[in-house]
PALONU-930371 format. One record per residue (C-alpha): residue in one letter; x, y, z; residue number from 1. Coordinates in Angstrom, 1 decimal. Each point is the difference from the previous one (the first is absolute). Layout:
N
<r a, u X, v Y, w Z, k NUM>;
...
This chain:
406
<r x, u 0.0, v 0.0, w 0.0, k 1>;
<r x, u 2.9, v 2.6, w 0.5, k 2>;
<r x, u 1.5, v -0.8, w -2.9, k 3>;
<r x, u -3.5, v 0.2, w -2.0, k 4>;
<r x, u -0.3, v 3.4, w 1.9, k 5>;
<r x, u 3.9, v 1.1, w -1.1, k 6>;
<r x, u -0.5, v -1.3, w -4.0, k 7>;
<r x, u -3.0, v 3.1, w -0.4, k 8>;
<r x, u 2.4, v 2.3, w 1.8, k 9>;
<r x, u 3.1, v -0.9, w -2.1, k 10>;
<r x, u -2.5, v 0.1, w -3.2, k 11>;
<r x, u -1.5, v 3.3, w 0.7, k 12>;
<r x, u 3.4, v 1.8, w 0.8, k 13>;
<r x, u 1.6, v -1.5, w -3.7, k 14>;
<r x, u -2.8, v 1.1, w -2.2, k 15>;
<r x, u -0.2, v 2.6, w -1.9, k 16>;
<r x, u -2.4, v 2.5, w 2.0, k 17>;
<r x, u -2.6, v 0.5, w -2.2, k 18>;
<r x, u -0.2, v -4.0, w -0.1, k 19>;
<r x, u 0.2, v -0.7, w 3.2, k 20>;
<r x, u -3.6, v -1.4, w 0.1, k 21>;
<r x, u 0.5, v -1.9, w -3.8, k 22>;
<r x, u 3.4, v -1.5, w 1.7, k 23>;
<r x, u -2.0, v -1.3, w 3.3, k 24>;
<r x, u -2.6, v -1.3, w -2.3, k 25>;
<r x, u 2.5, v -2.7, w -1.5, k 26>;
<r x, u 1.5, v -1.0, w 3.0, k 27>;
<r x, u -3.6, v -1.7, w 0.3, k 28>;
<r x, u 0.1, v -1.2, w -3.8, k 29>;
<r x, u 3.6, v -1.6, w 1.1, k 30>;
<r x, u -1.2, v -1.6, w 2.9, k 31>;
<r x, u -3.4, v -1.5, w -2.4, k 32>;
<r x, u 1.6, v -1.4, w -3.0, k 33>;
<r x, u 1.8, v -3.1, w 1.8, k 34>;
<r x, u -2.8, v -0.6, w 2.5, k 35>;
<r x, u -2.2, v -0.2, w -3.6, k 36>;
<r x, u 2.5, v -2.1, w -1.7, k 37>;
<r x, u 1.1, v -2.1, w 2.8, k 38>;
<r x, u -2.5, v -0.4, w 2.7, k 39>;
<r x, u -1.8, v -2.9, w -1.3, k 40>;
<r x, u 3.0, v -1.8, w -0.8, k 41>;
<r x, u 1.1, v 0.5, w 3.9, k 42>;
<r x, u -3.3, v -1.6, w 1.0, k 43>;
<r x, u 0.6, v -3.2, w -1.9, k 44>;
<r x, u 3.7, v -0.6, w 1.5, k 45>;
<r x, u -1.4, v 1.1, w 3.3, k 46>;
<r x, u -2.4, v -2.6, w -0.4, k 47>;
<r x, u 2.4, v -2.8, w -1.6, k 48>;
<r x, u 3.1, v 0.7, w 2.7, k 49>;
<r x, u 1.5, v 0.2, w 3.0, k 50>;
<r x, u -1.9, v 3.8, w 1.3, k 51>;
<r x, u 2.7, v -0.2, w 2.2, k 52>;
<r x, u 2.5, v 0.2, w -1.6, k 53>;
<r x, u -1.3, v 1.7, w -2.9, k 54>;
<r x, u 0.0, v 3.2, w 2.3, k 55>;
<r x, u 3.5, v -0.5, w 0.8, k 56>;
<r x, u 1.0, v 0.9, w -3.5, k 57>;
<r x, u -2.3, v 2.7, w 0.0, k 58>;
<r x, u 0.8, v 1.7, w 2.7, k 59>;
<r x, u 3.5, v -0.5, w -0.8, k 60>;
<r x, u -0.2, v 1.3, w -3.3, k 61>;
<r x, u -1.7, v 3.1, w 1.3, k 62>;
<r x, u 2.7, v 0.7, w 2.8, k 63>;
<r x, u 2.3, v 0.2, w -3.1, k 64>;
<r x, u -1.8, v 2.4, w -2.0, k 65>;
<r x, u -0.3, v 2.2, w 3.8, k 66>;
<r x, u 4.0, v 0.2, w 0.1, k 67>;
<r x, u 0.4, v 1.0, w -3.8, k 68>;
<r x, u -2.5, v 2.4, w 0.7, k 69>;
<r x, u 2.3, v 1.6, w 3.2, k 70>;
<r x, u 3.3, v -0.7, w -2.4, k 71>;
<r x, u -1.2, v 2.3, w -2.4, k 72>;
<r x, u -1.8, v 2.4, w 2.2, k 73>;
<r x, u 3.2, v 0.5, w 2.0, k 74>;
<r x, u 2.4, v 0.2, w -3.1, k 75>;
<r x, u -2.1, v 2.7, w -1.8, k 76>;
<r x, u -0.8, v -2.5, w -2.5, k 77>;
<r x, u -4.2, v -0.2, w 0.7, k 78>;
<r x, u -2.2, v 1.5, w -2.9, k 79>;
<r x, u -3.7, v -0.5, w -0.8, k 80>;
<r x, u 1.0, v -2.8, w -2.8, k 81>;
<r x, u 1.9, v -2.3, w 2.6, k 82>;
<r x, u -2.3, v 0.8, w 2.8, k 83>;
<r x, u -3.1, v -0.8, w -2.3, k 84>;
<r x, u 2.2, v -3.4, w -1.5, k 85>;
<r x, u 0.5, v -1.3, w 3.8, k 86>;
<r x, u -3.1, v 1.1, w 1.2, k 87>;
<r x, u -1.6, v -2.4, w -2.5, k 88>;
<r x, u 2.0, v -2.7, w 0.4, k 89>;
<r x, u -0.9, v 0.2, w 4.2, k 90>;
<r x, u -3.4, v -0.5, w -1.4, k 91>;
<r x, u 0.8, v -2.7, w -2.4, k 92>;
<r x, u 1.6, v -2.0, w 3.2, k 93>;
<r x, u -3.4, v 0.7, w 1.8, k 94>;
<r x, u -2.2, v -1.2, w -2.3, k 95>;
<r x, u 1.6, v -3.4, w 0.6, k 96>;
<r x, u 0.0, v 1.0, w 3.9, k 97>;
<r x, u -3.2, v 1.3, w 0.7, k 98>;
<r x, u -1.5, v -3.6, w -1.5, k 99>;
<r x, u 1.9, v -1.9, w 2.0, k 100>;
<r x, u -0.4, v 2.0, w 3.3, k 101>;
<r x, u -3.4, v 0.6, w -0.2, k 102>;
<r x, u -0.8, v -3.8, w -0.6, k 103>;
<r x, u 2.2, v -1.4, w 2.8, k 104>;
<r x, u -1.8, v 2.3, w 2.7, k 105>;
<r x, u -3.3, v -2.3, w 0.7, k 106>;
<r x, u 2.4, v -3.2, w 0.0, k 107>;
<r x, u 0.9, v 1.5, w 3.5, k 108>;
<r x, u -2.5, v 0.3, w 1.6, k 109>;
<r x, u -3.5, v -1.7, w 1.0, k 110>;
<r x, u -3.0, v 0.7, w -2.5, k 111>;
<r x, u -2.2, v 1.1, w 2.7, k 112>;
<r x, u 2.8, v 2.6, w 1.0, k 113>;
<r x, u 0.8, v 1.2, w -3.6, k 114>;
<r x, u -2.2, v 3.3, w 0.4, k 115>;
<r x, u 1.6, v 1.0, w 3.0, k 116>;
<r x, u 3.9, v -0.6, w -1.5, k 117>;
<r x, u -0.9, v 1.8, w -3.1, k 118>;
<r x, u -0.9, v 3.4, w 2.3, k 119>;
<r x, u 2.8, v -0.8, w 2.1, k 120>;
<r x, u 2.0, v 0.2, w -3.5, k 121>;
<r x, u -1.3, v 2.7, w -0.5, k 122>;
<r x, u 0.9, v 1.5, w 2.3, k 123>;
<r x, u 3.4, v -1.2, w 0.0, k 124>;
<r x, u -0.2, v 1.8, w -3.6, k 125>;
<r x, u -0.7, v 2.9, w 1.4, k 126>;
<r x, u 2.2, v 0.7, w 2.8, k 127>;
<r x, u 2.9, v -0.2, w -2.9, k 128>;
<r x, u -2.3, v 2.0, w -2.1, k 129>;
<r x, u -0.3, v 2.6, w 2.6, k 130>;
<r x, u 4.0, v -0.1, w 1.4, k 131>;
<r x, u 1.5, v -0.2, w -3.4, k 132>;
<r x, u -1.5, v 3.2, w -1.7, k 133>;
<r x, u 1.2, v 2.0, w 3.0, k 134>;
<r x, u 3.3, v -1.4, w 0.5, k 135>;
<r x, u 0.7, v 0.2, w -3.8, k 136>;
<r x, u -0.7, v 3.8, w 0.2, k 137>;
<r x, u 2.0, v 0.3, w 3.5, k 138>;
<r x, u 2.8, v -1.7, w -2.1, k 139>;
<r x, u 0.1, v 2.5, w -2.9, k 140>;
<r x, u -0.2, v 2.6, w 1.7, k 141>;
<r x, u 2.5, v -0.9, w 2.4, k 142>;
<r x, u 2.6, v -2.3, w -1.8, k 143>;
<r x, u -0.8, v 0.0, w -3.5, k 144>;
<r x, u -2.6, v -2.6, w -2.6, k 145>;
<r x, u 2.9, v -2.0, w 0.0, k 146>;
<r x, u -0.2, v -1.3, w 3.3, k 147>;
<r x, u -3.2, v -1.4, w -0.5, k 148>;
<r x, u 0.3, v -2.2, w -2.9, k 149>;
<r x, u 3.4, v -1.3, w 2.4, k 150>;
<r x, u -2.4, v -0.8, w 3.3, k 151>;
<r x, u -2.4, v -1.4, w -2.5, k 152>;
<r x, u 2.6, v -2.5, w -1.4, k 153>;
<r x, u 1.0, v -1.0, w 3.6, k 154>;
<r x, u -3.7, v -0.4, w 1.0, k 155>;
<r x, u -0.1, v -2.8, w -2.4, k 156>;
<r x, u 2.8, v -2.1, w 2.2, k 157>;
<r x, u -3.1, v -0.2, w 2.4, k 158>;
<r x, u -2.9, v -0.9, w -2.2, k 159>;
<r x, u 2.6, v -3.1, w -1.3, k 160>;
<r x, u 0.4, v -1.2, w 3.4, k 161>;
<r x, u -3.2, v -0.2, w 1.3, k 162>;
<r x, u -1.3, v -1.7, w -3.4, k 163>;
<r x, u 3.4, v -2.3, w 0.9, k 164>;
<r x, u -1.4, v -0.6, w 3.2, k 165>;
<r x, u -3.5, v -0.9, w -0.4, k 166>;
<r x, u -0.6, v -3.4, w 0.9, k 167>;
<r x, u -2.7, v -3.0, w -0.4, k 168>;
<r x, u -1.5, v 1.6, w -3.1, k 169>;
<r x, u -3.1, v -2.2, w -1.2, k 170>;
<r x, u 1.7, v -1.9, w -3.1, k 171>;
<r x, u -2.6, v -0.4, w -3.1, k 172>;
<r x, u -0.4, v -3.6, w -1.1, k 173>;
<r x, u 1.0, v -0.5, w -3.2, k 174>;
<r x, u -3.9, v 0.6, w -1.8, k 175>;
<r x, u 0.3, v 3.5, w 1.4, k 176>;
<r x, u 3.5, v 0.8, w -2.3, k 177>;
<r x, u -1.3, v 1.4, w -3.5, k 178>;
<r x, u 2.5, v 0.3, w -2.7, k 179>;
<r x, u 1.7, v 3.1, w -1.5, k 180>;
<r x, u -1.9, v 0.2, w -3.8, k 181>;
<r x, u -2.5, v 2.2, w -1.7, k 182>;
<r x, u -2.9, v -2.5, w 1.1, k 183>;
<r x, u 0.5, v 0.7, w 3.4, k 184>;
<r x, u 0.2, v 3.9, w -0.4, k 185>;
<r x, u -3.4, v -0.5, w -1.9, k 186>;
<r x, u -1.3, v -2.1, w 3.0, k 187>;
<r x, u 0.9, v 2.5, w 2.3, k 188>;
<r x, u -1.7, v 2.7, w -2.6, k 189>;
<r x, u -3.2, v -2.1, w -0.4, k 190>;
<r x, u -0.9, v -0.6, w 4.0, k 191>;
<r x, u 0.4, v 3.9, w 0.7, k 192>;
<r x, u -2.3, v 0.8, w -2.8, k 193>;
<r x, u -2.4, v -2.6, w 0.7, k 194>;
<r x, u -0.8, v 1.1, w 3.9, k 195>;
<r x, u -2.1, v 3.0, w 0.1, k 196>;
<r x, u 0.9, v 1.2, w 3.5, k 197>;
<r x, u 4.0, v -0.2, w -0.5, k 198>;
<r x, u -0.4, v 1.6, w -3.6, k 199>;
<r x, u -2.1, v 3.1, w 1.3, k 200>;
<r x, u 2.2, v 0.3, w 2.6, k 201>;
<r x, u 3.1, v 0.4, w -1.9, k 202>;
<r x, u -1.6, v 2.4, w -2.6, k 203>;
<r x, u -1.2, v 2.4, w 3.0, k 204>;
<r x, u 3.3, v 0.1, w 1.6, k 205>;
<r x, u 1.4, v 0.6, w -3.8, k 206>;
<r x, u -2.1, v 2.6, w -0.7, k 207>;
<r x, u 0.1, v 1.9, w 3.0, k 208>;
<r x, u 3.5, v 0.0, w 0.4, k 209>;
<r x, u 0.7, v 1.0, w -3.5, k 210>;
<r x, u -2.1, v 3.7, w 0.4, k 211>;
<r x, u 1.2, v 0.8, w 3.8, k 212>;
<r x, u 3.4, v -0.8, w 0.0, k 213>;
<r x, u 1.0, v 3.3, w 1.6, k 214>;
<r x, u 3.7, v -1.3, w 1.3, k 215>;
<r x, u 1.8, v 0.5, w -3.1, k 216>;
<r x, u -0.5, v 3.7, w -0.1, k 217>;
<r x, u 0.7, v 0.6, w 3.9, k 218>;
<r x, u 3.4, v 0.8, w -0.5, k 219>;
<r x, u -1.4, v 3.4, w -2.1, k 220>;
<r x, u -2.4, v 0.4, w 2.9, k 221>;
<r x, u 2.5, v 0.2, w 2.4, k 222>;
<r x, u 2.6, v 2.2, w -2.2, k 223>;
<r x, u -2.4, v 2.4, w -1.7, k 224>;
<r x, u -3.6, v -0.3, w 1.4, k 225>;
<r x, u 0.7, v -0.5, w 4.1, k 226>;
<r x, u 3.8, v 1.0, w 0.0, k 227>;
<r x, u 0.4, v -2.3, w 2.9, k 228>;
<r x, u 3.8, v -1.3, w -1.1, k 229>;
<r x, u 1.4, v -3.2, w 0.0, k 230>;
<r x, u -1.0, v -1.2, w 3.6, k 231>;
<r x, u -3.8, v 1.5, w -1.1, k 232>;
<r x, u 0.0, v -2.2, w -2.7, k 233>;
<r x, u 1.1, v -3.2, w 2.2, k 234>;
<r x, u -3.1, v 0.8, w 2.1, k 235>;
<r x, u -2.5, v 0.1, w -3.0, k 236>;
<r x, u 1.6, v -3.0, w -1.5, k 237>;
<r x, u -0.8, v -1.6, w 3.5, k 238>;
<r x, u -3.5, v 1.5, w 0.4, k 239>;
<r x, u -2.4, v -2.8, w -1.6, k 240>;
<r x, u 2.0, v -2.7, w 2.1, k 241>;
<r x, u -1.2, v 2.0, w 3.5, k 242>;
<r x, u -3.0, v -0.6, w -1.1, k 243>;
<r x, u 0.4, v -3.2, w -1.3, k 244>;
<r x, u 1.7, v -1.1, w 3.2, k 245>;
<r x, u -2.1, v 1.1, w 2.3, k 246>;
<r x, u -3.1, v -1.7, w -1.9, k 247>;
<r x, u 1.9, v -3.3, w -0.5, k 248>;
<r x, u 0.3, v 0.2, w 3.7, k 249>;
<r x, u -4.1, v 0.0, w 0.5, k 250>;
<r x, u -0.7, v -2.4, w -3.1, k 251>;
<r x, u 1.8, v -3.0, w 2.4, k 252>;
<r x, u -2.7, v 0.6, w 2.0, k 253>;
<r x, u -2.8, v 0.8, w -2.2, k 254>;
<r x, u 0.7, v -2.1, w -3.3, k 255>;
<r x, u -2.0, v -3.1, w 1.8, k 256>;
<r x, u -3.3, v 2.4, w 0.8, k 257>;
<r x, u -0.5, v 1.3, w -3.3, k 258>;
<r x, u -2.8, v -1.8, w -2.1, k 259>;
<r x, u -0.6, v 2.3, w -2.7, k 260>;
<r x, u 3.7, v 0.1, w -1.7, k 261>;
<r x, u -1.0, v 0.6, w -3.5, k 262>;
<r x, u -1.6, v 3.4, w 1.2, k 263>;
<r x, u 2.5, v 0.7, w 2.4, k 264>;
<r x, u 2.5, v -0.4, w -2.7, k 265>;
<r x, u -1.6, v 2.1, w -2.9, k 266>;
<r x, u -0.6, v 2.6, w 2.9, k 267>;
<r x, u 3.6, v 0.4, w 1.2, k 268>;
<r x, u 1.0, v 0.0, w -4.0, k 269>;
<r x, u -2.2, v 3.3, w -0.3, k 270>;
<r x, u 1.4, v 1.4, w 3.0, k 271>;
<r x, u 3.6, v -0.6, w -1.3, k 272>;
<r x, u -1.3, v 2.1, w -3.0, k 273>;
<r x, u -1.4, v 3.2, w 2.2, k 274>;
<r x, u 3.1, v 0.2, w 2.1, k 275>;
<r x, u 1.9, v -0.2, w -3.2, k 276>;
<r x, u -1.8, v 3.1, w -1.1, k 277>;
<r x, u 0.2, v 1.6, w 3.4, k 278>;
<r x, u 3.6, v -0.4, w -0.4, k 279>;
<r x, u 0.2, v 1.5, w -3.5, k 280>;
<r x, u -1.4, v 3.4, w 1.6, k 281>;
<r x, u 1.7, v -0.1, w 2.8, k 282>;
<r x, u 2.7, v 3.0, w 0.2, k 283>;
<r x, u 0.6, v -0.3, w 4.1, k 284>;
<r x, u 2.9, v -2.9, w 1.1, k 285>;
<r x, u -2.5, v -1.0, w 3.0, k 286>;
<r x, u -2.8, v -0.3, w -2.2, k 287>;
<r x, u 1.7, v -1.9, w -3.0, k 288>;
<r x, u 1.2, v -3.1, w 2.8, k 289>;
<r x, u -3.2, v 0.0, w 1.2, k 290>;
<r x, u -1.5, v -0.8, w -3.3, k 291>;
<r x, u 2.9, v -2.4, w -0.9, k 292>;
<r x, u -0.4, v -1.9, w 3.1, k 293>;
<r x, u -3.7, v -0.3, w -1.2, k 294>;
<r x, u 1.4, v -1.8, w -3.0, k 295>;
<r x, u 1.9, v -2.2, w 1.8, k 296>;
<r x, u -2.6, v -0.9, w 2.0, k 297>;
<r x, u -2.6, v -0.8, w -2.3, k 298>;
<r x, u 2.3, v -1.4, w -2.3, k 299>;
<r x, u 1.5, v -2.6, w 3.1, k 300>;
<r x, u -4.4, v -0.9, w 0.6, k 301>;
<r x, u -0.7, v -0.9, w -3.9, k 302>;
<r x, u 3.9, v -1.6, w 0.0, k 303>;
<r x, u -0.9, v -2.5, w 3.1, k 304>;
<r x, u -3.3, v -1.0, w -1.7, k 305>;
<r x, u 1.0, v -0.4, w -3.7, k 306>;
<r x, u 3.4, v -2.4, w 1.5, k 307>;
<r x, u -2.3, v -2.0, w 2.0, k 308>;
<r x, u -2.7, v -0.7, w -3.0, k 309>;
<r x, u 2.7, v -1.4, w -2.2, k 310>;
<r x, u 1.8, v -2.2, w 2.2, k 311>;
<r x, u -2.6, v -1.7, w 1.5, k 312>;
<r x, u -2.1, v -0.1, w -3.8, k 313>;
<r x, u 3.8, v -1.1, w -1.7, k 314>;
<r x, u 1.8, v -3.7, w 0.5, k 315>;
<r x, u 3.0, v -0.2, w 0.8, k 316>;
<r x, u 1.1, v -1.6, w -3.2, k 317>;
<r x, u -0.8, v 3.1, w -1.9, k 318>;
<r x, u 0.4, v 2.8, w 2.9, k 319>;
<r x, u 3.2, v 0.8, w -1.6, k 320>;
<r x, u -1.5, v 0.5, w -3.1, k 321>;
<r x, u -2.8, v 2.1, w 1.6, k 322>;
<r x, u 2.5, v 2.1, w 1.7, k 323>;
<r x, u 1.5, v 0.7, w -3.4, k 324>;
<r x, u -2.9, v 1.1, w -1.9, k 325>;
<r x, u -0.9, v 2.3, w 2.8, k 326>;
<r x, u 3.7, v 1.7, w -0.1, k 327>;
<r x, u -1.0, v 0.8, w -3.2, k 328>;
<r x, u -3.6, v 1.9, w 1.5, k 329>;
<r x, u 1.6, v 1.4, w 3.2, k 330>;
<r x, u 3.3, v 1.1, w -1.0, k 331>;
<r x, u -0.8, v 0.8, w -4.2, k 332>;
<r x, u -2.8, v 2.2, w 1.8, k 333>;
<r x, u 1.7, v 2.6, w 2.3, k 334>;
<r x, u 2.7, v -0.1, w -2.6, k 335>;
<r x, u -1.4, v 0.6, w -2.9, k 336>;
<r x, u -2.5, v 2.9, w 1.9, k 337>;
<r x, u 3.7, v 1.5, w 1.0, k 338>;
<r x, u 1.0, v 0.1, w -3.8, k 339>;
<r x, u -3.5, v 1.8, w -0.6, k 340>;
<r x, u 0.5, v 2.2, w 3.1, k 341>;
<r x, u 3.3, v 0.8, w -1.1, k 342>;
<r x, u -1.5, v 1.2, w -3.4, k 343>;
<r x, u -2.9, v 2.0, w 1.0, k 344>;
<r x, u 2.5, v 1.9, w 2.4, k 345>;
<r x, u 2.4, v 1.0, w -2.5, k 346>;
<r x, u -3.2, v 0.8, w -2.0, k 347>;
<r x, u -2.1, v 1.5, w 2.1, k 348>;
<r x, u 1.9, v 0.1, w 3.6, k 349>;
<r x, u 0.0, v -2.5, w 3.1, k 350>;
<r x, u -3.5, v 0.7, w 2.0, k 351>;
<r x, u -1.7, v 0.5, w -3.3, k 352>;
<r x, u 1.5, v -3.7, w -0.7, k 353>;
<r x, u -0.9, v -1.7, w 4.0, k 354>;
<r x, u -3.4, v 1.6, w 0.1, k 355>;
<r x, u -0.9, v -1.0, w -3.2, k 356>;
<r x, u 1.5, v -3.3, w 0.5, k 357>;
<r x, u -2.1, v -0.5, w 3.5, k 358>;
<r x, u -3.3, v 0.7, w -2.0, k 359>;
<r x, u 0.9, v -2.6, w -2.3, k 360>;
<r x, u 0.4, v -2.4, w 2.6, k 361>;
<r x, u -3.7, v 0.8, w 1.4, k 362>;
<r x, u -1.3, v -0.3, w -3.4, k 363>;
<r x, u 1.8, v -3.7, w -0.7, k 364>;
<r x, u -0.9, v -0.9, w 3.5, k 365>;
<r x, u -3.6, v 0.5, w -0.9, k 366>;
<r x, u 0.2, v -1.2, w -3.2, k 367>;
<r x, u 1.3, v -3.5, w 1.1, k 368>;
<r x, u -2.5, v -0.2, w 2.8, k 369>;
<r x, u -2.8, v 0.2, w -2.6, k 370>;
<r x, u 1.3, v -2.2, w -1.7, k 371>;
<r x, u 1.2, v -3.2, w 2.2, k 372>;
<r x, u -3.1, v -0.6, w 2.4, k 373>;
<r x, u 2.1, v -3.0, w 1.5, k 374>;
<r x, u 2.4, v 1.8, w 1.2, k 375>;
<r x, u -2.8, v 2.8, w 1.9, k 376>;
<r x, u -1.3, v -3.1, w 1.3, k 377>;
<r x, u 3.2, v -1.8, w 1.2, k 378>;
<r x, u 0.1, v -0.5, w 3.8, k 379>;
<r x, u 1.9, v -2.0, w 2.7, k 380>;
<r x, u -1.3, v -3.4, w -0.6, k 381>;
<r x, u 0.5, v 0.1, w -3.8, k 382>;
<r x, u 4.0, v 0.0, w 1.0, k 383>;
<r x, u 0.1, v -3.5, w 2.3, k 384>;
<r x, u 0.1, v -2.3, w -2.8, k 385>;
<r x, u 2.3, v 0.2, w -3.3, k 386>;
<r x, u -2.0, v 0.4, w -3.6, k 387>;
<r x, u 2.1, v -2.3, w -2.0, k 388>;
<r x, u -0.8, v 0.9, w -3.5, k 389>;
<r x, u 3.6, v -0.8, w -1.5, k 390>;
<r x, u -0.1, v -2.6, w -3.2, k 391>;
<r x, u -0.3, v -3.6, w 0.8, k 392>;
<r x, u 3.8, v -0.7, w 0.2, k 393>;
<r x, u 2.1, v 2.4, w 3.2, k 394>;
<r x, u 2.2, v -3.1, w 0.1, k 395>;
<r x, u 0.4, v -3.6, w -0.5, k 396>;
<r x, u -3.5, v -1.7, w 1.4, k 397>;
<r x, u -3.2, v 0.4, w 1.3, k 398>;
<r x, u 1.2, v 1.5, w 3.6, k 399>;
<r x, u 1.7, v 2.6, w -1.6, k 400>;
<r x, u -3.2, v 1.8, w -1.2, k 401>;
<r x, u -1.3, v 0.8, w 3.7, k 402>;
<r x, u 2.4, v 2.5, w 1.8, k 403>;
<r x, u 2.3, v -1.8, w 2.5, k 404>;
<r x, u -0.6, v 0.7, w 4.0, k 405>;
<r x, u 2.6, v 3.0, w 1.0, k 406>;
């Protein structure tokens, strides 16, 4: 999260000035383009191998792209061409990652407890979400953007470790392992498309995303709008994840007590879309936090609901696969709405862009709840069992087309 915090910073203090907002814009197209070309493929080695150890190489290769990032940063080397080049191949390594990860989190725990460990990942989430931003801007202020790309790269020694030290992972019998070819991919394709909850879901959170994806242009917020500095910046960064945080906090306790989750999720989607807007007109530091922390904590209610719908409705033969296709919603949304954002700004300046872009977000919220009447009417019970709907043949025999117990 810092160094996601420093990459805008570094990109909005190279450009050109009159395209700072057209330069923030691509550091979203950057970040898109592998998830697009090599999400899917993630999901079906995710699925086929060793999660394990397929995150070692991941986060490996990602702690290697962090230190050429500080190498050139410190040597005077950095410009928006290598930043943008590295930047996108960081999110070529997640889009095997985030598969992988994503997939191996209900193997550890008890079905009945899965709500309750995706809030409490959440949460997790967000306390990095929230420290990172405002370290990263307490960094380059104080030290320099290079410094964060190097704590970033050491970071990574941990995140190894603990996936070295995890222990008594559930092995998948030998049904459960797909294989790495284009039928697979296409399996994976065909049981998202085919389950009505999971594919609304995924075009909400694609659509809303895409019009209020307000971070991308918060650097120019802070520098020309607020002129709140570096450290201001950290804070703003940081804002949604207060929020988020401190509503992860109540969804442990609440997540079991809520029976209407369709509504409640379409409702916190529109809410996410005012606050966005709130944001856009906002020309007070206080009152632009407060309306980012609303963000974040709308954003963290739909997040918990949405992740609990597809794991429990997805197998875990194809969760990989799932996981996958929805990189391709949840990340291609916010960054393709930052490419947008970045050119109505240059176009037509930043609020003009972030209000604009929240009312879009109401109208697509709307739109989608018109139009998908399962998921208005989703609720609590609808989650307990999984809705296999994957072709006839996950793996090698009959057992492998009903999910395995977690």
């Amino acid at each position: 999260m810092m160094q996601m915090a420093a990459i805008l910073w570094h990109v909005s203090l190279l450009a050109p000035p009159n395209q700072k907002g057209l330069a923030l814009g691509l550091v979203g197209l950057v970040r898109v383009v592998p998830i697009v070309v090599f999400s899917l493929v993630g999901g079906v080695v995710a699925d086929a191998l060793d999660r394990r150890r397929l995150m070692l190489l991941t986060q490996s290769a990602m702690a290697l792209f962090a230190v050429v990032l500080a190498l050139i940063t410190f040597n005077g080397s950095a410009s928006l061409s290598l930043l943008y080049v590295l930047t996108g191949l960081s999110s070529a390594a997640g889009s095997f990652d985030g598969p992988a990860r994503q997939s191996l989190l209900p193997t550890l725990v008890p079905r009945a407890q899965l709500p309750n460990a995706i809030s409490l990942n959440t949460i997790m989430f967000q306390t990095a979400a929230v420290a990172g931003p405002t370290l990263a801007g307490l960094v380059i202020a104080g030290l320099g953007i290079g410094w964060v790309y190097a704590l970033n790269a050491v970071s990574f020694g941990a995140v190894i470790v603990a996936i070295l030290l995890m222990r008594d992972v559930p092995k998948r019998v030998a049904g459960d392992r797909g294989e790495v070819n284009l039928r697979a991919a296409i399996e994976g394709l065909r049981f998202v498309f085919s389950s009505p909850l999971i594919r609304s879901s995924m075009i909400l959170d694609f659509f809303a995303t895409f019009f209020s994806s307000a971070t991308v242009l918060l650097p120019i917020y802070a520098q020309d709008i607020l002129v709140v500095g570096a450290k201001g910046y950290g804070w703003l960064y940081a804002a949604p994840s207060v929020g988020a945080l401190a509503t992860g906090a109540l969804m442990v306790h609440l997540v079991d007590r809520i029976e209407e989750r369709g509504r409640v999720l379409l409702w916190a989607v529109a809410c996410y879309g005012l606050a966005t807007v709130g944001f856009g007109l906002s020309r007070d530091f206080g009152l632009a936090f407060f309306f980012l922390a609303v963000t974040g904590a709308a954003d963290t209610v739909s997040m918990v609901f949405r992740n609990i719908l597809r794991q429990l409705a997805t197998p875990d033969a194809l969760r990989g696969r799932m996981t996958s296709v929805n990189m391709v919603f949840f990340m291609g949304g916010p960054q393709l709405g930052e490419l947008e954002a970045g050119l109505v700004a240059n176009w037509l300046g930043a609020p003009f862009a972030v209000v604009t872009g929240g009312l879009g977000c109401l109208a697509a919220t709307a739109w989608i709840a018109a139009r998908a009447p399962e998921l208005r009417r989703y609720r609590r019970e609808e989650g307990v069992s999984p809705v296999v709907s994957a072709p006839s043949r996950v793996g090698a025999g009959p057992e492998a087309q009903t999910p395995p117990p977690l």
